[in-house]
N, C-alpha and C positions, 0 to 999 in steps of 0.2 A: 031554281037551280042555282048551286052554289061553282064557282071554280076558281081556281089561282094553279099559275104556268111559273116555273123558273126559264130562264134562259143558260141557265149554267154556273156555278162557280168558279171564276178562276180570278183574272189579272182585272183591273178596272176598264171596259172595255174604249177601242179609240173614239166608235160612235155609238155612244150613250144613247141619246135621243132618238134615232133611228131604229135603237133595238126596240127603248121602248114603246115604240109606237107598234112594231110589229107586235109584240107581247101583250100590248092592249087590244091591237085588232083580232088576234087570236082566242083571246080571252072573250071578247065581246061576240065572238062567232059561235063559240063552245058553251056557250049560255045558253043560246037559244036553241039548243039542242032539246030533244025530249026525253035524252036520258041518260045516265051520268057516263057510261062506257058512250057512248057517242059523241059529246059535250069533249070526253077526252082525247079521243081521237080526230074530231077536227079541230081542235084545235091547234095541237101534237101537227097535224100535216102545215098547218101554214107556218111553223116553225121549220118545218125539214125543207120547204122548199126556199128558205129562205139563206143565201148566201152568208149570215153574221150568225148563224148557228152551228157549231159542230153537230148536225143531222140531218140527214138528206144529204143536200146542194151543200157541200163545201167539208163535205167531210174530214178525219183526218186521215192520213195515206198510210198503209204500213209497208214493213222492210221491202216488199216487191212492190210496190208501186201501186197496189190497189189498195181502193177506199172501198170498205164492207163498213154494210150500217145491219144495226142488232137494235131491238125493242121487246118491252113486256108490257104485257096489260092484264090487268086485275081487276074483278070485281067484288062486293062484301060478301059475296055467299061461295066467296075462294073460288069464281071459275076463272082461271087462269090458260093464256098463251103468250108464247115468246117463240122468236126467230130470232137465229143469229149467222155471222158472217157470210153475210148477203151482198156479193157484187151486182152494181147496177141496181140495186133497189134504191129511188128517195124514198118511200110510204114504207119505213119498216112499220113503221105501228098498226099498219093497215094490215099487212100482214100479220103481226101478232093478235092482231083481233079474229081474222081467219083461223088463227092455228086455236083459239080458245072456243068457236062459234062450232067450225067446219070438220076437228079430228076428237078423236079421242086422247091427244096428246096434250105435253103442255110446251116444247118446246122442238124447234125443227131448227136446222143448221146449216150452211154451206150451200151447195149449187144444189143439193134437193128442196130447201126452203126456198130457191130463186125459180125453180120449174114449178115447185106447189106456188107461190105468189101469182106468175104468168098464168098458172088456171084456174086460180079464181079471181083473174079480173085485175091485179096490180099490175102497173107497168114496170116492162126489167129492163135491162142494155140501159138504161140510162149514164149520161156522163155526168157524173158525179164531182169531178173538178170545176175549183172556179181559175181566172186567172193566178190570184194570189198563190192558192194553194199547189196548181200548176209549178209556178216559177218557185215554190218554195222548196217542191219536190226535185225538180230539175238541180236544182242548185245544192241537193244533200250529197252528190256521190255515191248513191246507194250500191252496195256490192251484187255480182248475180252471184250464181252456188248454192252451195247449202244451207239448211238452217243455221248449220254451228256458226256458218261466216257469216250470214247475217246478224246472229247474237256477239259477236265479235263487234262487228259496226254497229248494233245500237245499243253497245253496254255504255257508251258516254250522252247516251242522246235519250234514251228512255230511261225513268224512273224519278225517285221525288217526289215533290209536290205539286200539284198545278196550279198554286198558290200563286206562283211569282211565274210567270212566263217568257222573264225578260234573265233570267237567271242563266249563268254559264258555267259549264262544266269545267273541267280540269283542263282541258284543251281548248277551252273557248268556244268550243260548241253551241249552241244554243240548247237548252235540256230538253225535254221532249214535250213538257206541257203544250198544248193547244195553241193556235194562232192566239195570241191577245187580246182577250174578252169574250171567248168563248167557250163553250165546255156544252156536256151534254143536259137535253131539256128533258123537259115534262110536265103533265099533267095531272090536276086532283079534282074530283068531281061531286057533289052529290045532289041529288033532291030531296033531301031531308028524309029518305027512306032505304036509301041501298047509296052506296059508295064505289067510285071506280078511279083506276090510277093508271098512268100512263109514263111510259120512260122512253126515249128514243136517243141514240148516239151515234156517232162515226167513229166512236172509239178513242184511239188515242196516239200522237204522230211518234212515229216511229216503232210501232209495237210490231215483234215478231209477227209475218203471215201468219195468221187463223188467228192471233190472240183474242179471245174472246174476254170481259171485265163482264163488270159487276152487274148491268145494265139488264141484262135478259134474266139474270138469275133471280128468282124468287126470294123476296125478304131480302135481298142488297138491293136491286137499283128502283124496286115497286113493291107494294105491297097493302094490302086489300084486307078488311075486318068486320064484322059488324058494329066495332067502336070506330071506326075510321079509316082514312088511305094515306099512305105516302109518297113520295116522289124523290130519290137523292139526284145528286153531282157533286163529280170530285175525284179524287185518287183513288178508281176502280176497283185496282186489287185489295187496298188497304176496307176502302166499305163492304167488298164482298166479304172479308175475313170477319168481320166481325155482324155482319148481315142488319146493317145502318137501319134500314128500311121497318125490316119488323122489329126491330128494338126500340125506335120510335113510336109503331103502333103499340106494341105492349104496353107503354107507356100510360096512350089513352085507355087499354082496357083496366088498366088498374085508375082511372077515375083524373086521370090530369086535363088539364084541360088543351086544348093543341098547341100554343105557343109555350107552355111549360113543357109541352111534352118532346117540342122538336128542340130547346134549348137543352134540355136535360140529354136527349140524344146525343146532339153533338158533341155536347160536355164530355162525354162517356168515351165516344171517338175519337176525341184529342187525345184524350188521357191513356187510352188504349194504342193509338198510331200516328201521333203526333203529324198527322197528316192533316191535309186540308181539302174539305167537302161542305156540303149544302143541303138540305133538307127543305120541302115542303110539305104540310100536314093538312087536315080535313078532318075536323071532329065535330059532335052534335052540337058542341060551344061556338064554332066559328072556324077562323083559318091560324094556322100559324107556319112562321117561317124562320132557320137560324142557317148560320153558314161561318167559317172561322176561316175564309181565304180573302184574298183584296175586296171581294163584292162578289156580289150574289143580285141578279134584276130578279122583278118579279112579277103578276099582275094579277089583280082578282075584280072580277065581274056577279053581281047577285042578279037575279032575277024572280 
């Protein structure tokens, strides 16, 4: 068994070393799995339950005060599940492993995917704040009302880059990127015979209720081949628009090998949205990894 986990791309995070110890333990657990969708999925959970990851436990909050977490998982013979804007869920991946295993669907949404999680076995109601994230929400002034007033209050506070985290709006706001040194993770799997990919997020602070990104969508935030799998993070809308995830597998099916293939990805990405994302790959060659914001952690385990 092969794997490599990102923890995110965004800002250079405050504790380094901490994160990667957690990315290494994660890594070194998802190894010993027996098989690549499995390998990714526990790994993907010690990430969500950890406090320095936007997934799971420390989500990011959107315009009403609730933190929804969304994942996808993919396998190489395209069986695919995702769930998205899930209050109270940490284990989205777990759930999207359900939704790919247990339906005929590929993707489930909102308080029906939080009742399908509760029966088959995932826990819900959980709180999903940490302190930080708590006192950072308290301290935004968020508007009650309607939608339009809510996009009213976070046209200065959402959008951009997640590149720089420490960036201010026009008003001195802080922009909406992610607490600093966090962004959404994932996982890349294989055993030298089938491939499996995993994505898990809390989205993104301040984003309109329900906004749903790039993350649970097919070919943006994961994405699964018989050449290989991927993993992004980064400015959600912008990778969904141009679908990061399978543009980088295609890559591998035309014969590159995975670090050409996730640099040539990203390449394509700037050029196309000048934004700022992260990529991890999984080819029959090895691992590869590229990212064009302050850092990108990473971790990879063979067995």
């Amino acid at each position: 068994m092969r794997i490599i986990l990102h923890g995110g791309a965004g800002g250079v995070p405050d504790e380094p070393e901490p994160r990667q110890a957690v990315l290494d333990d994660a890594a070194n657990r998802g190894v010993t799995e027996s098989d690549p969708l499995s390998a990714v999925e526990t790994a993907v959970r010690v990430l969500e339950s950890d406090r320095r990851f936007n997934a799971g436990v420390g989500g990011a909050v959107q315009s009403d005060g609730v933190v929804r977490t969304d994942a996808g998982v993919m396998t190489s013979d395209r069986r695919v599940g995702a769930a998205a804007g899930m209050e109270g869920v940490e284990h989205a991946v777990s759930v999207a492993r359900a939704v790919l295993e247990d339906t005929p669907h590929v993707l489930l949404a909102g308080d029906p995917a939080v009742d399908f999680a509760a029966d088959v076995g995932v826990e819900t109601g959980v709180d999903l704040f940490t302190d930080e994230t708590r006192e950072r929400w308290e301290a935004a002034d968020a508007p009650d009302g309607s939608p339009r007033e809510h996009l009213d209050w976070l046209a200065d506070r959402f959008g951009g880059s997640t590149s720089d985290p420490t960036a201010e709006a026009s008003d001195g706001q802080l922009q909406s990127a992610d607490l600093p040194g966090h962004d959404t993770v994932g996982a890349v799997a294989t055993d030298g015979e089938t491939f499996a990919s995993a994505t898990s997020t809390g989205g993104r602070w301040f984003a309109l209720a329900g906004r749903v990104g790039d993350v649970p969508q097919i070919g943006s935030g994961f994405y699964a081949a018989p050449a290989g799998a991927a993993s992004t993070t980064g400015a959600g809308e912008d990778i969904a628009r141009v679908t990061l995830a399978r543009r980088a597998v295609r890559h591998l099916e035309h014969g590159r090998d995975a670090q050409t293939a996730a640099d040539l990805a990203m390449e394509e990405f700037g050029e196309l949205t000048g934004s700022s994302a992260g990529i991890i790959l999984l080819g029959d060659d090895g691992f590869g990894s590229a990212f064009n914001s302050d850092g990108m952690q990473t971790s990879t385990a063979s067995r």
